[in-house]
Structures are given as structure tokens and as C-alpha cells.
N, C-alpha and C positions, 0 to 999 in steps of 0.2 A: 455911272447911273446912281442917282441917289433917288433915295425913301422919299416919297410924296403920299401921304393919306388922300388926299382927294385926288391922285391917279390913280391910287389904287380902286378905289368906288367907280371911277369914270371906267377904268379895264373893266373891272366886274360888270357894270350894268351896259356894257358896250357887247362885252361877249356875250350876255345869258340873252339879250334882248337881238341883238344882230348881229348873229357869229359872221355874217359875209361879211358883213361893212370891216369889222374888225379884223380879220384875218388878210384883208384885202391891204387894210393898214399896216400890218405887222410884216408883211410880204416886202415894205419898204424901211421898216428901221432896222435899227445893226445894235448890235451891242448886247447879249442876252447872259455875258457871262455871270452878272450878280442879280440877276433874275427871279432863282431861289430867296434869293436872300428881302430885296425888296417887292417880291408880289407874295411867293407861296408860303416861307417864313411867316412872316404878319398875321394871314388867314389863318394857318398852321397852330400859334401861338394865342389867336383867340377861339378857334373849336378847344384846346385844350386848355383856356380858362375857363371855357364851358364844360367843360367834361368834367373836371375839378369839381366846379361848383354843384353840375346837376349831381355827381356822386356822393359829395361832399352834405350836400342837403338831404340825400336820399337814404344816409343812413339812420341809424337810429343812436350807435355808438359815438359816434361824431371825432372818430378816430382820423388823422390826416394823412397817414400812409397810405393808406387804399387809393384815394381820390387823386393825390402824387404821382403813383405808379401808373394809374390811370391814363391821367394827364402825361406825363411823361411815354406815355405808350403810343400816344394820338401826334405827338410832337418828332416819334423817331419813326412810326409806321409814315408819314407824308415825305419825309427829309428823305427815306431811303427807298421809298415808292419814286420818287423825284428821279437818283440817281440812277438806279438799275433800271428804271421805264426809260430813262436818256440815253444809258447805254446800248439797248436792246432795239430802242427805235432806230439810233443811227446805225448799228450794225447791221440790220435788217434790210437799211435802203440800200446797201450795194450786193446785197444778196440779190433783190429783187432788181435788178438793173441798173437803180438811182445814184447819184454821188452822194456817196458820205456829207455829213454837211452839221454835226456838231450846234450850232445855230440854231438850225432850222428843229432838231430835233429838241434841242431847251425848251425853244418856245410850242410848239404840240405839249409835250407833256405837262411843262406845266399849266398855259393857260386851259387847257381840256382840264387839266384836273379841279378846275374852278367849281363845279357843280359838287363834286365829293366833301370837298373842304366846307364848304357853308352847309349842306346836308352834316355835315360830323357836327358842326356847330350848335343848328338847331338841335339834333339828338346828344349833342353830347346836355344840353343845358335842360331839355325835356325828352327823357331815356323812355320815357313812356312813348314816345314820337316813332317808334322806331319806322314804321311804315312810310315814312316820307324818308328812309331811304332807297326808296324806289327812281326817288330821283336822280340819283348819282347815275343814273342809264344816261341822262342829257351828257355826261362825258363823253361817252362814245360819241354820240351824234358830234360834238364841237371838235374831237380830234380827227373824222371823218369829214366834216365841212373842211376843216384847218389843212392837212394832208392834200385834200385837190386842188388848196388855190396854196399851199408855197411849195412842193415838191413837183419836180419833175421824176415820170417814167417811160419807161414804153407802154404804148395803150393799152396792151394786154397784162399786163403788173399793176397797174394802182389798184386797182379794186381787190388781188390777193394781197399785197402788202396792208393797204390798209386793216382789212380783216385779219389779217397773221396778228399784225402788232397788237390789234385791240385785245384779242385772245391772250395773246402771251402777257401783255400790259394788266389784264384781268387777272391771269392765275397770279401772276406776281402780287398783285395785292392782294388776292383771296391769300395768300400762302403765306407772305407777313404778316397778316392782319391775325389768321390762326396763329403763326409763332411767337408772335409777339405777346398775343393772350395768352400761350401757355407759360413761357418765360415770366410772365405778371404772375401766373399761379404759383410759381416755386418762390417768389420773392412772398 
């Protein structure tokens, strides 16, 4: 799989504009292992030149450690929000009945994580914004659309797994997102 900038815009305004049509797509391609790398990376990498910059401008000392760590904070909360929501989503499908499926659980997390990453973006670049992170709620709804049309369950499981994972998918970034600020503090 290689890096394509205008796939990556085509994904983004496919999924924010018509999570079916997309997920309906994604139900047929293969290959999600560098996934990370060429969809959430990229995104990833420019909320955190935003986050730089809006810090970076927002001080008065115009000191560049701060805005680094910052940035750097925005770049290892998505990377490792990535990896443990991937793991905890596929462990979770053969709890709840479904096959394991590694794949399938790549792509949920990360294209649901789509709405987060561009919300960081705009507030990482106007911190004053913060209130348009209300948005980042559209992930649930995308990993919720995404989950009925590519997993299979018994019909009485989809609806608790999907709510389990979103929950647990939740605190795990509430819980990073706290430690990773505090870890920023002691630096």
C-alpha cells in the first residue's frame, strides 16, 4: 500500500460525507497492514504541526520546547490510541461471539478515528476552538455504522459489542490523553 495524498482526501470526505457507501467499500479491499502508516500517520502529523504552531504562536516567550512536547504529545496519543483501540477491538469480537479478524479491526479504528484527528487539527491550530471538540462524537457514530456492515455476530451481540468497544475505545483515550498531559508536565 503506498501514500497517495488525494486518497487520502477522497477517504476523508467519503467517510465524513457517506460512512455507508464507504464502509460498504472497505468490506471489499484487503490489505490494512500499513494503514497506520499511510491514512492516520499523515492526519496525525499535520494536527501536530498545528498544535506546534497554534502553541508556538500562543505564547508570549516564544520559547520552542513547550510547543514540541506539545506536538509530540498529539503524534504518540493517536499512534498508541491506534494500537491498544486495535487490540481491544479484536479481542473483544471473539468475546462477544465474532471471529477474530485483525483487518477488520485496523480499519474501524482507524478510519472512525477520522473525526478526532481533524478536530485536533483545527484546535490544535485555534486552541481557542476548543468547543468544536464536540465533534470528535461523529467517531462513535462511524465505528458504529463501520461494525454492522463489516463484522459478523449473533444477532443478539452486535449492539453489546459495539457499545462495549466504543466505551472501552473511550476511556483508553480519555486515559492517554490525561497521561500523556501529565508526563508533558514533568518534562
Amino acid at each position: 500500500m503506498e501514500f497517495s495524498f488525494s486518497k487520502l482526501i477522497s477517504d476523508v470526505k467519503l467517510i465524513l460525507v457517506n460512512p455507508n457507501g464507504f464502509w460498504v467499500e472497505q468490506k471489499e479491499t484487503a490489505d490494512s497492514k500499513q494503514l497506520w502508516l499511510t491514512y492516520l500517520l499523515p492526519i496525525a502529523l499535520a494536527g501536530a504541526v498545528a498544535v506546534f504552531i497554534g502553541e508556538f504562536f500562543k505564547r508570549t516567550d516564544f520559547f520552542i520546547q513547550f510547543p514540541l512536547l506539545k506536538a509530540a504529545r498529539e503524534i504518540l496519543l493517536f499512534v498508541l490510541q491506534y494500537f491498544i483501540s486495535v487490540f481491544f477491538t479484536k479481542e473483544l469480537m471473539k468475546t462477544f461471539g465474532g471471529e477474530k479478524n485483525i483487518d477488520l479491526a485496523r480499519k474501524l479504528v482507524v478510519y472512525s478515528m477520522t473525526p478526532m484527528l481533524l478536530v485536533s487539527v483545527i484546535t490544535g491550530l485555534f486552541p481557542f476552538l476548543y468547543v468544536v471538540d464536540i465533534f470528535g462524537i461523529y467517531s462513535f457514530y462511524l465505528f458504529w455504522i463501520g461494525a454492522k456492515e463489516l463484522l459478523t455476530f449473533p444477532e443478539n451481540k452486535e449492539q453489546s459489542y459495539i457499545i462495549i468497544t466504543i466505551v472501552v475505545n473511550f476511556f483508553i483515550f480519555s486515559f492517554l490523553s490525561v497521561f500523556l498531559s501529565k508526563v508533558l508536565l514533568i518534562f
